[in-house]
N, CA, C and O atoms as a MOPAC input file, in Angstrom:
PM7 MOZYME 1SCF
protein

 N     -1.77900 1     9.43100 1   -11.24200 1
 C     -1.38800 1     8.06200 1   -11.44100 1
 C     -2.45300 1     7.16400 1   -10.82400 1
 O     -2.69700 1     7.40400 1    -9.64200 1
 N     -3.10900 1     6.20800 1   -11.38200 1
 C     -3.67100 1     4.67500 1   -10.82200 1
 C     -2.79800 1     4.40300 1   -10.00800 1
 O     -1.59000 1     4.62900 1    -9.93700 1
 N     -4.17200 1     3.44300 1    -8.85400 1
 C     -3.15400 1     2.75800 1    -8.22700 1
 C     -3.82300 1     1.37200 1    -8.32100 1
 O     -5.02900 1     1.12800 1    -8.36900 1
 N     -2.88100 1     0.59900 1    -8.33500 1
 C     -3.46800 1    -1.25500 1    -8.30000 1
 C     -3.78100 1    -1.48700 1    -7.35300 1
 O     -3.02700 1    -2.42000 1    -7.08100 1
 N     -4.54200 1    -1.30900 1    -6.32000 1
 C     -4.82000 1    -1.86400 1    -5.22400 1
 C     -5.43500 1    -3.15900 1    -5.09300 1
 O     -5.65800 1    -3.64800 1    -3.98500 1
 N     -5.80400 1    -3.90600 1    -6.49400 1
 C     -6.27600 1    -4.83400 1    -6.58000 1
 C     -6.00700 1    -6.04100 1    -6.48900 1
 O     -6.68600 1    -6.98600 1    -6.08800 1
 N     -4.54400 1    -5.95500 1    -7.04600 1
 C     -3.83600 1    -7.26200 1    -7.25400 1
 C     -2.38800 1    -7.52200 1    -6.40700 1
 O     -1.74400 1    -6.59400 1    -5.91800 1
 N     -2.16200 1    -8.33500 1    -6.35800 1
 C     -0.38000 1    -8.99600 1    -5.30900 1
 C     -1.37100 1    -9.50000 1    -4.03700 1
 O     -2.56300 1    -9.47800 1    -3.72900 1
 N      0.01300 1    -9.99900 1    -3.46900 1
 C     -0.45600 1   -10.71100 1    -2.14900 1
 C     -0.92900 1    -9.32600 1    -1.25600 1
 O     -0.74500 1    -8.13000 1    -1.47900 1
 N     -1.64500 1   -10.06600 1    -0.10900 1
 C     -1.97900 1    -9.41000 1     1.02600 1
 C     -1.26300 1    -8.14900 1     1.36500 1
 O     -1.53400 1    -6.95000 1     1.43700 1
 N     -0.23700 1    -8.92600 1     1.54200 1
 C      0.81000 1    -8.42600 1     3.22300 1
 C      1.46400 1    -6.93000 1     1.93900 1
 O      2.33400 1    -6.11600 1     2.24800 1
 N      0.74700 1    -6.97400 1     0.60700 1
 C      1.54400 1    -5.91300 1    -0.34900 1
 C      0.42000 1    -4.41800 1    -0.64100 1
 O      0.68800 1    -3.29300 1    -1.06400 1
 N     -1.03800 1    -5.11700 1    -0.14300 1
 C     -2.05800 1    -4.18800 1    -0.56000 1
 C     -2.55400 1    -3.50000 1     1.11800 1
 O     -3.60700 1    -2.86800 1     1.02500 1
 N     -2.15500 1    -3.52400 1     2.09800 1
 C     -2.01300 1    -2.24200 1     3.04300 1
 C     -2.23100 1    -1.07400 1     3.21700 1
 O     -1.05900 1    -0.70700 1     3.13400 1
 N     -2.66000 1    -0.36600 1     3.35600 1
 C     -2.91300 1     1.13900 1     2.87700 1
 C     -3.61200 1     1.27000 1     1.88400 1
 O     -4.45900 1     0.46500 1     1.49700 1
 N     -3.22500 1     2.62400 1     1.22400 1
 C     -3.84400 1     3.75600 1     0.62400 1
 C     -3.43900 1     3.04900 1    -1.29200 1
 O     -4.15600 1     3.16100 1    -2.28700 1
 N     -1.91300 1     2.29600 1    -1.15500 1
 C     -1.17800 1     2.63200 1    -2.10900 1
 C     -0.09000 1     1.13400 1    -2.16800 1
 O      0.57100 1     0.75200 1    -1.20200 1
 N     -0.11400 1     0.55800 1    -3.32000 1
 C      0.53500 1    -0.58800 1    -3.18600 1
 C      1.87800 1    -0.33200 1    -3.14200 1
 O      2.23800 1     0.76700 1    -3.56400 1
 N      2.94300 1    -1.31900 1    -2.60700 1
 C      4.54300 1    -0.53400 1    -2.64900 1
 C      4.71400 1    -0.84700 1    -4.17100 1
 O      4.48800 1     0.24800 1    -4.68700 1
 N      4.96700 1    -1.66500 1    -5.10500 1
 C      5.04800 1    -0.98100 1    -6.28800 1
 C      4.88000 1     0.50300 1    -6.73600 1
 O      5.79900 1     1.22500 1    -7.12200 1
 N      3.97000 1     0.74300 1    -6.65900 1
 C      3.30600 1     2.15400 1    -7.08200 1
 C      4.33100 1     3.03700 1    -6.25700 1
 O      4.50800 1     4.14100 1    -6.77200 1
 N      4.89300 1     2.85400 1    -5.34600 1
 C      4.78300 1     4.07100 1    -4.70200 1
 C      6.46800 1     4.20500 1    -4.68400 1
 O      7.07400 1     5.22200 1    -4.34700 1
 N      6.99700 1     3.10300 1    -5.06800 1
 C      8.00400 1     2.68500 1    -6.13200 1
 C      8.47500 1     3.47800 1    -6.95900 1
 O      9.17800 1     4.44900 1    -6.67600 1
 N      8.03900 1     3.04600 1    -8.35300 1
 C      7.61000 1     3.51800 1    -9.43000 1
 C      7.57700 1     4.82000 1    -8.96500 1
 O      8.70000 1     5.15600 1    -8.59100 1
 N      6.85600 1     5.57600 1    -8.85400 1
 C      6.37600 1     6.85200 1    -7.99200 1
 C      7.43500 1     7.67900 1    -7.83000 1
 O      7.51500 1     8.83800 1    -8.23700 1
 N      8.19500 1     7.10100 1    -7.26600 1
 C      9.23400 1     7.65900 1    -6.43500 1
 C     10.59500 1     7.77600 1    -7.54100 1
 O     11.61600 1     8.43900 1    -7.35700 1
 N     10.39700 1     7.27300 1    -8.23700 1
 C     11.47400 1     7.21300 1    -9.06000 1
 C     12.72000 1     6.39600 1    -8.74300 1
 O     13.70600 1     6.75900 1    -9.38300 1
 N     12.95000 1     5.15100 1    -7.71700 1
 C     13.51500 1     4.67800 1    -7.24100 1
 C     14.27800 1     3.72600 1    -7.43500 1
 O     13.56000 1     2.77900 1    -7.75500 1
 N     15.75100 1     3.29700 1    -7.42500 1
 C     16.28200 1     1.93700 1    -8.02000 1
 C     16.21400 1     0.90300 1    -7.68800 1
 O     15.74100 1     0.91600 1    -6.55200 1
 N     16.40600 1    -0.03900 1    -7.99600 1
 C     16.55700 1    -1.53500 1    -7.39300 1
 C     16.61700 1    -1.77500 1    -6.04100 1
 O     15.77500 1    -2.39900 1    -5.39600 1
 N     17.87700 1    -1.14400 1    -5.51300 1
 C     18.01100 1    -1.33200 1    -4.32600 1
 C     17.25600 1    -0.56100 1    -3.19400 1
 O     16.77100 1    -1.00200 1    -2.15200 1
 N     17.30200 1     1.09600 1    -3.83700 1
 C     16.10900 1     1.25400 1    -2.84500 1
 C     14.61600 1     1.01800 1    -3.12800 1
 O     13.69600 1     1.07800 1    -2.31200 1
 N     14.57200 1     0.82800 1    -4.01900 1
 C     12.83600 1    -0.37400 1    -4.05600 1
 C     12.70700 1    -1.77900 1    -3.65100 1
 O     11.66100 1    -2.42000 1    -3.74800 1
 N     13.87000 1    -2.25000 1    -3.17100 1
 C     13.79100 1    -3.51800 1    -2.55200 1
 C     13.61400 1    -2.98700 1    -0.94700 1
 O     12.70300 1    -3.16500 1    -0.13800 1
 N     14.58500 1    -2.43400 1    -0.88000 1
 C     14.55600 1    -1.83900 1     0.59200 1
 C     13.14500 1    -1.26100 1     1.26900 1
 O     12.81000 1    -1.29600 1     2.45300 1
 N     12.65900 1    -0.89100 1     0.48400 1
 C     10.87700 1    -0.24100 1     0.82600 1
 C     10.38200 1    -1.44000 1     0.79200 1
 O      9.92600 1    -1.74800 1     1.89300 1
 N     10.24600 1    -2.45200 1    -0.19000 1
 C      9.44800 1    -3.51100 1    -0.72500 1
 C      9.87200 1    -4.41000 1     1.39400 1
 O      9.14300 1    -4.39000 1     2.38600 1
 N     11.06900 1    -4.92900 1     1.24000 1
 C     10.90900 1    -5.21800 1     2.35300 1
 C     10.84000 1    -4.34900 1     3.94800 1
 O     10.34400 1    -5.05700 1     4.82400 1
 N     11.19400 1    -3.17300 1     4.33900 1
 C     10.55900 1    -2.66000 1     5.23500 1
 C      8.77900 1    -2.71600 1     5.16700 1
 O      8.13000 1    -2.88400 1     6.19900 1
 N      8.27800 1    -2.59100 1     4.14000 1
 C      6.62700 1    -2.48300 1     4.31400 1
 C      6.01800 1    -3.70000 1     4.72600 1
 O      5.09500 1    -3.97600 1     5.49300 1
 N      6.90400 1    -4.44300 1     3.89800 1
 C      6.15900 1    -5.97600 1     4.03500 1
 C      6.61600 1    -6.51200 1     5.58000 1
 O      5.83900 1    -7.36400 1     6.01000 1
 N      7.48500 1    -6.24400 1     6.29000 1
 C      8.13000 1    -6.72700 1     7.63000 1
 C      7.05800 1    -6.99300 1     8.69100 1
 O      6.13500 1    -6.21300 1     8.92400 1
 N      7.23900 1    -8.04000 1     9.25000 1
 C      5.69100 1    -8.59000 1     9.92900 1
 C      4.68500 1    -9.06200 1     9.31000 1
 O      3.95000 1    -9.89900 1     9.83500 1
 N      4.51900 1    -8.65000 1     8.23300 1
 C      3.00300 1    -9.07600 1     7.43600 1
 C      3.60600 1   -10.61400 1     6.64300 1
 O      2.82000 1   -11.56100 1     6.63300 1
 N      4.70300 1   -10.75600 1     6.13800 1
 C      5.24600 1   -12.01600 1     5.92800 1
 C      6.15100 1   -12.85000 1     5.99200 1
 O      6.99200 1   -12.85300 1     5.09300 1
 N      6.22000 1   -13.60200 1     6.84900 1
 C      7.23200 1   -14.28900 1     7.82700 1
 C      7.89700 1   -13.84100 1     8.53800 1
 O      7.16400 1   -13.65800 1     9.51000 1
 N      9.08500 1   -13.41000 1     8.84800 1
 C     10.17800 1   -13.54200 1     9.63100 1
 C     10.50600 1   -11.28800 1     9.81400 1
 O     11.20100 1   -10.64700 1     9.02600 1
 N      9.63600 1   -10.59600 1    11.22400 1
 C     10.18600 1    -9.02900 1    10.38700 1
 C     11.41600 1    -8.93800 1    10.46200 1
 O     11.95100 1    -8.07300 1     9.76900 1
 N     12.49400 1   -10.04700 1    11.57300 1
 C     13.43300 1    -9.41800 1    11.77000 1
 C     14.47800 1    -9.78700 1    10.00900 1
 O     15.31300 1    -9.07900 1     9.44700 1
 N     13.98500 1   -11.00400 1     9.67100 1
 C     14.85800 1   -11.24100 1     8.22000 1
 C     13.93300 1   -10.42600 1     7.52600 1
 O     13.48300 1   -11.35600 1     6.85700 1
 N     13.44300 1    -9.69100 1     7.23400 1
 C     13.00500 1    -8.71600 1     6.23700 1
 C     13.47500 1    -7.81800 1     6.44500 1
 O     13.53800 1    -7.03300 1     5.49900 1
 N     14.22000 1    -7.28300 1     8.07900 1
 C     14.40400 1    -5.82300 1     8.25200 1
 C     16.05700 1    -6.29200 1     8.04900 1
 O     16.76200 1    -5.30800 1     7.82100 1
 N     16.62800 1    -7.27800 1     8.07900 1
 C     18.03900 1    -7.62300 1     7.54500 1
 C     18.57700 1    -7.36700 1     6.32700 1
 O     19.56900 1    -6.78100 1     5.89100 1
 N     17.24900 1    -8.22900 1     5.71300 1
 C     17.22500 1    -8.01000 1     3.96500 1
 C     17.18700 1    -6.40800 1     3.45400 1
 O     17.86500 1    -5.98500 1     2.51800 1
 N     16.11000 1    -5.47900 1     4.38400 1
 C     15.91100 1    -4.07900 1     4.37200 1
 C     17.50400 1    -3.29400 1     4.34100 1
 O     17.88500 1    -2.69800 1     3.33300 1
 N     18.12900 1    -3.37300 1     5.27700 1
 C     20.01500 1    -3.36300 1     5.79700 1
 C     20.33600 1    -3.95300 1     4.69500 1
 O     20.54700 1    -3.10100 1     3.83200 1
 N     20.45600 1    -4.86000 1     4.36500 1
 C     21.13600 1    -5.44300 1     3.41600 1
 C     21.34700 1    -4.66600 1     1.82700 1
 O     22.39400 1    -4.32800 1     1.27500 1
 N     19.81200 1    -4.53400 1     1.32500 1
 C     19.98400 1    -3.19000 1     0.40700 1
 C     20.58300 1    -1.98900 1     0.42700 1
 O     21.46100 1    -1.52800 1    -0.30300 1
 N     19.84800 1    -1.40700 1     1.60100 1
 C     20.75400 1    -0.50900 1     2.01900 1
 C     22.25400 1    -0.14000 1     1.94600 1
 O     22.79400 1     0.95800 1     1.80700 1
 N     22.69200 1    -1.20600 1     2.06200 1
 C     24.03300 1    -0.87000 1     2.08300 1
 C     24.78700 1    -1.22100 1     1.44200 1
 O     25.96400 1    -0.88300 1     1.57000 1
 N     24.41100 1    -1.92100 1     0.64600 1
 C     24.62100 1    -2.33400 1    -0.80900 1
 C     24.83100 1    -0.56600 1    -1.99800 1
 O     25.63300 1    -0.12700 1    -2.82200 1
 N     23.70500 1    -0.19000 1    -1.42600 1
 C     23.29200 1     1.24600 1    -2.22800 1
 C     24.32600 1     2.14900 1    -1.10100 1
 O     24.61900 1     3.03100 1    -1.90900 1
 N     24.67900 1     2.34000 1    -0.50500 1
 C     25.77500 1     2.98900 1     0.12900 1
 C     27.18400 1     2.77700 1    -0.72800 1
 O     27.78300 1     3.70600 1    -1.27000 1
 N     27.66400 1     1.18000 1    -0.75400 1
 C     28.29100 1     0.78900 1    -0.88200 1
 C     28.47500 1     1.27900 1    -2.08700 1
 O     29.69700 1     1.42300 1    -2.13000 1
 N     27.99500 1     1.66800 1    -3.21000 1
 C     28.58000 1     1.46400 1    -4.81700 1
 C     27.85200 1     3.40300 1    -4.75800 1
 O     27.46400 1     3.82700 1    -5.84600 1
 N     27.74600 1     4.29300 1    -3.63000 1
 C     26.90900 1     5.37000 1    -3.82400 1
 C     29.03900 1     6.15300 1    -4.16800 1
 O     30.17200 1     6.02100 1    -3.70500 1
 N     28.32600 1     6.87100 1    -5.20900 1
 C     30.12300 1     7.66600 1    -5.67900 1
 C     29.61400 1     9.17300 1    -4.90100 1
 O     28.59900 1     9.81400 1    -5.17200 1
 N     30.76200 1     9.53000 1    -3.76000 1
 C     30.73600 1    10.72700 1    -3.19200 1
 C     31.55600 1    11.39500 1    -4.04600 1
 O     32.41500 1    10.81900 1    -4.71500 1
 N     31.27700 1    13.03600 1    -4.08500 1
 C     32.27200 1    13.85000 1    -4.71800 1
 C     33.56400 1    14.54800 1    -3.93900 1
 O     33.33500 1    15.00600 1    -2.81900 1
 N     34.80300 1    14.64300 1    -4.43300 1
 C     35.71100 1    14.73700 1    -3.33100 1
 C     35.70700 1    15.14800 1    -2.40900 1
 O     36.16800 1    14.61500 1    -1.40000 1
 N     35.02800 1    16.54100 1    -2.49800 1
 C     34.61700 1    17.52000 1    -1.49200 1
 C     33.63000 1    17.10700 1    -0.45900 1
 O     33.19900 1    17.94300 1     0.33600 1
 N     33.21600 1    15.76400 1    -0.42200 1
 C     31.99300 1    15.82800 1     0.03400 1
 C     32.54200 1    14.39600 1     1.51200 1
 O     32.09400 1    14.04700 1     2.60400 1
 N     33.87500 1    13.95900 1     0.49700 1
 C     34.52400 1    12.84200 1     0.98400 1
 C     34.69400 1    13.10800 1     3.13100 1
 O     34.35400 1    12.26900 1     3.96500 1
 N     35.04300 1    13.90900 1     3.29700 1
 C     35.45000 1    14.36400 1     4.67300 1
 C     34.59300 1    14.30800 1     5.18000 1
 O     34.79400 1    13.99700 1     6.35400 1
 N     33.04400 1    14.53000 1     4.80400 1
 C     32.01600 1    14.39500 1     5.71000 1
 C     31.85900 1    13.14200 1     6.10600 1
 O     31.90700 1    12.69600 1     7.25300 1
 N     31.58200 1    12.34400 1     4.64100 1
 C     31.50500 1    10.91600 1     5.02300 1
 C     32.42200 1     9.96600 1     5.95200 1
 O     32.06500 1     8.95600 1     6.56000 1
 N     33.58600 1    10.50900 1     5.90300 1
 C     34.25200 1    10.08100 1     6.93100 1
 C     34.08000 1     9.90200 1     8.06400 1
 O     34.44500 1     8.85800 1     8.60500 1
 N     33.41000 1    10.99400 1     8.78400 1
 C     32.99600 1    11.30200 1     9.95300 1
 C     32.17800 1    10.41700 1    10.41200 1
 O     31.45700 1     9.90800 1     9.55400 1
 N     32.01700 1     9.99300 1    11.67200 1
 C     31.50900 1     8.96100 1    12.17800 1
 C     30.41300 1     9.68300 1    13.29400 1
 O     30.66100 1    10.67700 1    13.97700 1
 N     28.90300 1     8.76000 1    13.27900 1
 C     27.83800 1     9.57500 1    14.04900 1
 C     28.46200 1     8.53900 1    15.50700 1
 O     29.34900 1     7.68600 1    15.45500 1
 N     27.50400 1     9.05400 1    16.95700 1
 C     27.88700 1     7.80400 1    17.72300 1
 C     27.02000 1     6.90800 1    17.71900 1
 O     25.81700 1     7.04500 1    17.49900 1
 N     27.72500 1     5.74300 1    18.01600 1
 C     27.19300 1     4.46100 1    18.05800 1
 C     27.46400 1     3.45100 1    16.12600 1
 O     27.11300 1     2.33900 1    15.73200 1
 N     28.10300 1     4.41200 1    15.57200 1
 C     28.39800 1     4.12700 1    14.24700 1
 C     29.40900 1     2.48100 1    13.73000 1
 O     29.22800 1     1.51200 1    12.99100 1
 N     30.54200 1     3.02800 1    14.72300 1
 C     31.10700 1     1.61400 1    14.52700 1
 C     30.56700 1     0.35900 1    15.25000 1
 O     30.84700 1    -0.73700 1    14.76500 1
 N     29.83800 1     0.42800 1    16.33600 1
 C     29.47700 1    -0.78700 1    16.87500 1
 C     28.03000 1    -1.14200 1    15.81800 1
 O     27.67300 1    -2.31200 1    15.68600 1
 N     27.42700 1    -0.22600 1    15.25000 1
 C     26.21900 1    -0.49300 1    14.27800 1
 C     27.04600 1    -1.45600 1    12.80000 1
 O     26.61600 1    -2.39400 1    12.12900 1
 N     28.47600 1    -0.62400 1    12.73900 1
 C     28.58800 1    -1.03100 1    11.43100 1
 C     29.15600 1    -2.62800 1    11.80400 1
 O     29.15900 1    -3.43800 1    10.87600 1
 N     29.50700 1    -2.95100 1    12.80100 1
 C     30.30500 1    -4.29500 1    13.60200 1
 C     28.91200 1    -5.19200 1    12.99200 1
 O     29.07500 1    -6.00700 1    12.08400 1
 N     27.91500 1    -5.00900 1    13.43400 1
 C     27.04100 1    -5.83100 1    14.18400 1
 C     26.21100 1    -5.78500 1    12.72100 1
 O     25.26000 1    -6.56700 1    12.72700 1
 N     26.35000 1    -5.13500 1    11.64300 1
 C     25.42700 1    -5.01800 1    10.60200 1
 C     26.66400 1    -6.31300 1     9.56500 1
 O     26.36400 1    -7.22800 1     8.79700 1
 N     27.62100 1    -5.95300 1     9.89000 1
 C     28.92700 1    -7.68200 1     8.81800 1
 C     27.77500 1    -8.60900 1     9.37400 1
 O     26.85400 1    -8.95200 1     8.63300 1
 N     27.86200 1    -9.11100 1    11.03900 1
 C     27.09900 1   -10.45900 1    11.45000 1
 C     25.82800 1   -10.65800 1    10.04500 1
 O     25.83700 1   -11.44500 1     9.09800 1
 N     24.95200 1    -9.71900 1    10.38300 1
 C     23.51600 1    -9.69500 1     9.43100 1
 C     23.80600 1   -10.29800 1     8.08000 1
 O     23.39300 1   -11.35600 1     7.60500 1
 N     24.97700 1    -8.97200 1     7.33700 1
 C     24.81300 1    -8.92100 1     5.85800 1
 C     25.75100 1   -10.58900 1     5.83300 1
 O     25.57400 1   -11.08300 1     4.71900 1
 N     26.44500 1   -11.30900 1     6.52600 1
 C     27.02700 1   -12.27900 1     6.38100 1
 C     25.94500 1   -13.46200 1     6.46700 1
 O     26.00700 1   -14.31800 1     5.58400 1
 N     24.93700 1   -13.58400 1     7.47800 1
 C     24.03000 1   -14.44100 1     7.83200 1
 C     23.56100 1   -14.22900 1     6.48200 1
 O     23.87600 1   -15.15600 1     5.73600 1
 N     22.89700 1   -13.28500 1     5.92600 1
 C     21.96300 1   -13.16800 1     5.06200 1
 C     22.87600 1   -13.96300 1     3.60200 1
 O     22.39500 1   -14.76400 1     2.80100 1
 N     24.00200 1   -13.52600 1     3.62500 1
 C     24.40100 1   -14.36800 1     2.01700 1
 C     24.32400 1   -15.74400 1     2.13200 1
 O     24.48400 1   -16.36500 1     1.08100 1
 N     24.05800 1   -16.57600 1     3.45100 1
 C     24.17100 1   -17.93500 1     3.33400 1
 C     23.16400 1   -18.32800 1     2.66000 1
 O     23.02000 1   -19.52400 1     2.40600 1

């Protein structure tokens, strides 16, 4: 595969490999190609901590609509630690962010 390293803003041509490409590449959807698009770009344009919100924000969006199979349901249940105070404190974010 080419890679464009030529063209988009700055804060997008970094490396080896533009995030499009590596996108594309990846075979990836919307949401997790937004989610890359803003983790890479974080710091390089404006604000990293609202890019790494926006990053969360996809994220869990793609959680949110991800269909588990029944069997698989019980795992997800299960909670890692520090899970509910992450998921508390990630409403504040994804709420800030829809304004």
């Amino acid at each position: 595969m080419a890679h464009s390293n030529t063209t988009g803003p700055d804060y997008y041509q970094r490396g080896n490999i533009q995030v499009w490409d590596f996108i594309r590449d990846q075979e990836l959807n919307f949401h997790l190609g937004n989610a890359i698009k803003y983790i890479c770009r974080a710091g390089h344009k404006g604000s990293r901590v609202e890019d790494l919100k926006k990053a969360i924000h996809y994220l869990q969006n793609e959680l949110d609509n991800e269909v588990v199979p029944p069997a698989a349901s019980t795992r997800v249940q299960e909670k890692f630690p520090g899970q509910q105070q992450y998921e508390s404190s990630f409403t504040d974010y994804a709420t800030d962010f829809d304004r």
